[in-house]
C-alpha positions in Angstrom: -67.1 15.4 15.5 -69.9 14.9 13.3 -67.7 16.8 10.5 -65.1 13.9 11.1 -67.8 11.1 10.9 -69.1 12.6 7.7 -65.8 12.5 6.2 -64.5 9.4 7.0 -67.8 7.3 5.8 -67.3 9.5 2.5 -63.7 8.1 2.3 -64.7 4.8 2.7 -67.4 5.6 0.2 -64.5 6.6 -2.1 -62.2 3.6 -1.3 -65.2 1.3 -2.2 -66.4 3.0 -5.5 -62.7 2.4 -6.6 -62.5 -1.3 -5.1 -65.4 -2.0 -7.4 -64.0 0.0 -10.3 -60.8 -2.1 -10.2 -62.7 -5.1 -9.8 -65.3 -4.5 -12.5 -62.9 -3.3 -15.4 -60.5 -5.2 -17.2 -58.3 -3.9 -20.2 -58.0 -6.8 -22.8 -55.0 -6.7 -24.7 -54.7 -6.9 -28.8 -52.9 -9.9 -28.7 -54.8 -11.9 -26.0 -58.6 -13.2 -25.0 -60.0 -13.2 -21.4 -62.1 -16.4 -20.6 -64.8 -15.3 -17.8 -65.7 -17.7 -14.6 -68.8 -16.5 -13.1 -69.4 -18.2 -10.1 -66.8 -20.6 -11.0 -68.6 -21.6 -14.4 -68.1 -20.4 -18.4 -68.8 -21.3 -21.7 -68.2 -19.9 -25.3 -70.0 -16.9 -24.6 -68.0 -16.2 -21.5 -65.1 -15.6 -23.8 -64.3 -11.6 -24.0 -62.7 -9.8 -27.0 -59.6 -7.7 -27.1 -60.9 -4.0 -25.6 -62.4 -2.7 -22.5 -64.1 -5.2 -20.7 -66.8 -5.1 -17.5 -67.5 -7.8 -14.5 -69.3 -8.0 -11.5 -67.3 -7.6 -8.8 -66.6 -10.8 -6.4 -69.4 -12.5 -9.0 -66.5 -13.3 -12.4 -63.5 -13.9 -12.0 -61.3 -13.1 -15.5 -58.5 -15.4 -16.7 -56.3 -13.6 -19.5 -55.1 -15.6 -22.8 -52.3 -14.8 -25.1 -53.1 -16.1 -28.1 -49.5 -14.9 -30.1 -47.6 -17.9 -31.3 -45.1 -19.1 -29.1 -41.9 -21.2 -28.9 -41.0 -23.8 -27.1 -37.2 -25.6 -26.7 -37.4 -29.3 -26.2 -33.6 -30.1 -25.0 -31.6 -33.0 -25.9 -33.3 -36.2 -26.1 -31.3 -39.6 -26.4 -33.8 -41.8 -28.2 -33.4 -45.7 -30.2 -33.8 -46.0 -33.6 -35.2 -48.5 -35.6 -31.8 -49.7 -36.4 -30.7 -49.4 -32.7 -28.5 -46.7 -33.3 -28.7 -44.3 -30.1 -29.2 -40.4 -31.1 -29.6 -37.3 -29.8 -32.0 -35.1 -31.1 -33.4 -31.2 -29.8 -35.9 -29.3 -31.1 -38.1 -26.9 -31.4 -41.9 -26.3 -31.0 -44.1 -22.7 -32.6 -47.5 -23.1 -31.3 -50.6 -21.0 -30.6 -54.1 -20.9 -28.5 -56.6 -21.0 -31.2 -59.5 -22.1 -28.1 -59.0 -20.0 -25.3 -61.6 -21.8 -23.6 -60.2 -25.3 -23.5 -56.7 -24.3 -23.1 -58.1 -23.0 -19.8 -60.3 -25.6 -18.5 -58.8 -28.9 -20.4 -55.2 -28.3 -19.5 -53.6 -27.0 -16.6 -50.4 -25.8 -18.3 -50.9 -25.7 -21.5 -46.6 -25.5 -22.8 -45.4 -28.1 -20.4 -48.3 -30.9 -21.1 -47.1 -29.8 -24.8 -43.0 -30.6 -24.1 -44.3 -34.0 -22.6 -46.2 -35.2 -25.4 -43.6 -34.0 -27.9 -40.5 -36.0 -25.8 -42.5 -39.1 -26.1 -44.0 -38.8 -29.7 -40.2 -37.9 -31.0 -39.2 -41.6 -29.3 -41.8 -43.0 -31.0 -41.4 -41.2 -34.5 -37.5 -41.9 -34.3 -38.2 -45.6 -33.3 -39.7 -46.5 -36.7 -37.3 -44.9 -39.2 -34.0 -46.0 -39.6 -30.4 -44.3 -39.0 -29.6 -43.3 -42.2 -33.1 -42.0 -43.3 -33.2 -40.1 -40.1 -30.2 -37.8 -41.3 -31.1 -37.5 -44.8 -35.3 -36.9 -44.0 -35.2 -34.3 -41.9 -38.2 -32.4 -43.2 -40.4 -35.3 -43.2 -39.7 -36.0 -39.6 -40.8 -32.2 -38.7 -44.0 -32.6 -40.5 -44.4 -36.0 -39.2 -43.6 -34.6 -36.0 -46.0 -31.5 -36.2 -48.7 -33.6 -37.6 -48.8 -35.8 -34.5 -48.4 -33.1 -31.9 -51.0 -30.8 -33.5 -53.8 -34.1 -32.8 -52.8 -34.3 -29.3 -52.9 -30.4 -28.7 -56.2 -29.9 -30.7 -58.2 -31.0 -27.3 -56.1 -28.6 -25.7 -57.3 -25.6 -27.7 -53.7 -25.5 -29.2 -52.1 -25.9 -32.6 -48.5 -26.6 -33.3 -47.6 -24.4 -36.3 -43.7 -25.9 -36.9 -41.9 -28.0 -35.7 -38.1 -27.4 -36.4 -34.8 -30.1 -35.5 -31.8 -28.0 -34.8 -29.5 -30.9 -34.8 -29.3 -34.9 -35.0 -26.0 -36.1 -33.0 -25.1 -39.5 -33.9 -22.8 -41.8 -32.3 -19.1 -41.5 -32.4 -18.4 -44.6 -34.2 -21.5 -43.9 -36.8 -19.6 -40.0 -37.2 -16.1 -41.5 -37.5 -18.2 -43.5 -40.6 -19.8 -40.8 -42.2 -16.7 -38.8 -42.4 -14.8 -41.7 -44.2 -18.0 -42.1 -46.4 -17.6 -38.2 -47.2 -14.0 -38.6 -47.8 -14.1 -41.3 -50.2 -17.1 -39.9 -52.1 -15.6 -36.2 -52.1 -12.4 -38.9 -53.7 -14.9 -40.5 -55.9 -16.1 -37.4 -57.3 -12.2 -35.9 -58.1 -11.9 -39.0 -59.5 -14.9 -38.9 -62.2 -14.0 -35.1 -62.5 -10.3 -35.4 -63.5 -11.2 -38.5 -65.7 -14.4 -36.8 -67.4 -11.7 -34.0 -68.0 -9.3 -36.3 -69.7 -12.0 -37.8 -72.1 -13.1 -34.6 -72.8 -9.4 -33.3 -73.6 -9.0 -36.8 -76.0 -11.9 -36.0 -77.8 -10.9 -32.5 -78.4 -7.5 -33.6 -79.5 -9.3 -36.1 -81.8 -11.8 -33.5 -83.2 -8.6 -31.1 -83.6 -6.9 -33.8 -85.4 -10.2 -34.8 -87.5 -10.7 -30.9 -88.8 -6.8 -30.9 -89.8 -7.5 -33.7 -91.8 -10.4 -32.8 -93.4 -8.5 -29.4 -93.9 -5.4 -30.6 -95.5 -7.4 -33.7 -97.7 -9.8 -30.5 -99.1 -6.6 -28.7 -99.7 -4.9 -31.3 -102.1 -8.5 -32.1 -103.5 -8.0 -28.3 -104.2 -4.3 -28.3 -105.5 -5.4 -31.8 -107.6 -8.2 -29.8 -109.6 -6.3 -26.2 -110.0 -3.3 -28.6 -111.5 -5.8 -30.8 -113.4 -7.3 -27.5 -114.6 -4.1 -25.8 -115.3 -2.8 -28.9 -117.1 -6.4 -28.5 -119.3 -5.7 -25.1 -120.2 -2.7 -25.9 -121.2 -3.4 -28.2 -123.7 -6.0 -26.3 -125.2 -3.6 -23.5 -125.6 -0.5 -26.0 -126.8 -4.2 -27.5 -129.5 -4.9 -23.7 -130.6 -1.5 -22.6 -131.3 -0.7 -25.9 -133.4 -4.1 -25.5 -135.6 -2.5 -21.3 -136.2 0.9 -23.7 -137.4 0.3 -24.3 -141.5 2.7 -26.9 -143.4 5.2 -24.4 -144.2 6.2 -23.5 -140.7 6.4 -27.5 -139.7 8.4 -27.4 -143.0 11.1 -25.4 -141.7 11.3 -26.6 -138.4 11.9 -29.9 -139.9 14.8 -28.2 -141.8 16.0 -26.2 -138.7 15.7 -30.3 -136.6 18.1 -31.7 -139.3 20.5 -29.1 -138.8 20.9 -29.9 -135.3 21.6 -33.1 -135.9 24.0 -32.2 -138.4 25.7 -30.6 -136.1 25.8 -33.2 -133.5 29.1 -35.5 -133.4 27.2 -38.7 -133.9 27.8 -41.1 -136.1 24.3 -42.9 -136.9 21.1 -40.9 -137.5 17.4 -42.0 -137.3 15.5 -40.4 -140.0 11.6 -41.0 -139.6 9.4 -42.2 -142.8 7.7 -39.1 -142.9 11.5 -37.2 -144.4 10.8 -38.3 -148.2 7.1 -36.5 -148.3 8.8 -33.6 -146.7 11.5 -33.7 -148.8 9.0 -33.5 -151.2 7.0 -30.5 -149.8 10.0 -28.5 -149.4 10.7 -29.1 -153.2 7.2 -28.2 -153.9 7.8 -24.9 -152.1 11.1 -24.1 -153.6 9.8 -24.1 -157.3 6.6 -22.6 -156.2 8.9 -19.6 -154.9 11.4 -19.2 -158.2 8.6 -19.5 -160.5 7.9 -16.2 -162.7 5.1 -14.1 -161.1 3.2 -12.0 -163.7 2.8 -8.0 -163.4 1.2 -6.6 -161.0 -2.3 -5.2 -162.8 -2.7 -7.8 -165.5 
């Protein structure tokens, strides 16, 4: 009996060492913080580390953090803007815990306080900008977006890292205008493209037509100066060969002339001025050539 006793108080003994173990050792994650109420109070330095962690049993009481960024997915939000133009708009949030202090004890939930404020700070950033500038300024509306979330959240121990619009719905009737707009621009621009082709093709033509000109003007210039030279060189060759002719040879073409035209049937002849001096030369020659030579050697 007393065997019995012994060994059921050391069993209890046992089951209350490990109670207190359990209670009095906490593993803290790499990726998360544990914030420590002792005796339902903390502060900064009740804020524990990533590691193995110690408490006092029934004394603290741990509350785990994770401090990885997170997503959030704000669905489909109908909001007015500035224009009146009714859109729907969904998004999405990347935040993080950068306190884990006050994401503990100044919020209760930390991501659905976070989706509230960002449904109605995306009706009130919508509100002031206009249709059009809405779908064309998508990035500024993320920042603005971000910047405004990340003041609310910063009492919260949070900071909104992104803020990212998946899509921008419009009304039907403002679609069924935008796709005409699109079609009559995409017209526009076939438009400019075909004509800016045609001007292009004109000027080529005209360039084309420019260089064959300028070709075929440079090739008479050409011809002009190869006749004009040829026509020079042929003068001074016709000038040299008549300064090698000496009277006598002009002589007896003279003679060989007037025998053509004795020959011809006419009736009438024109006999220049210049026939009685070369009557006279040929006489000249005549009794120069039957006139006695003396020996040779005297």
């Amino acid at each position: 009996m007393e065997f019995a006793t012994v060994l059921a108080i050391a069993a209890f003994i046992v089951v209350v060492l490990l109670a207190i173990l359990y209670l009095s050792v906490r593993i803290v994650q790499q990726y998360e913080q544990m914030v420590v109420f002792r005796l339902g109070k903390t502060n900064e330095s009740m804020v524990r580390p990533p590691g193995l962690r110690f408490l006092i049993p029934i004394v603290d009481r741990p509350v785990k953090v994770d401090v990885r960024e997170q997503f959030i997915e704000v669905p489909s939000q109908t909001t007015i803007t500035k224009d009146n133009a009714p859109i729907n708009v969904d998004f999405l949030i990347y935040w993080r815990i950068v306190d884990p202090l006050k994401s503990i004890v100044n919020v209760a939930y930390f991501a659905g306080a976070l989706q509230g404020v960002a449904t109605t700070t995306l009706r009130a950033v919508i509100g002031d900008i206009l249709l059009d500038e809405v779908l064309s300024k998508r990035e500024q509306i993320n920042e603005v977006l971000r910047a405004k979330l990340d003041e609310v959240t910063e009492r919260w121990g949070g900071k909104v890292t992104t803020v990212e619009i998946r899509e921008i719905t419009p009304p039907r009737d403002v679609q069924d205008a935008m796709n005409r707009q699109l079609s009559a621009e995409r017209t526009r621009r076939a438009v400019i493209t075909e004509s800016e082709g045609n001007r292009q093709a004109a000027i080529n033509v005209a360039e084309g037509q420019k260089q064959s000109e300028i070709l075929k003007a440079e090739g008479e210039r050409q011809a002009a100066i190869l006749r004009a030279e040829g026509f020079s060189q042929a003068l001074e060759r016709i000038f040299a060969a008549a300064h090698l002719v000496d009277e006598k040879t002009m002589a007896l073409q003279y003679l060989e002339a007037l025998k053509a035209l004795g020959a011809s049937p006419s009736t009438k002849f024109l006999i220049p001025t210049e026939f009685s001096h070369l009557a006279e030369r040929i006489t000249g020659y005549v009794t120069e050539g039957m006139a006695p030579h003396p020996p040779a050697g005297r």
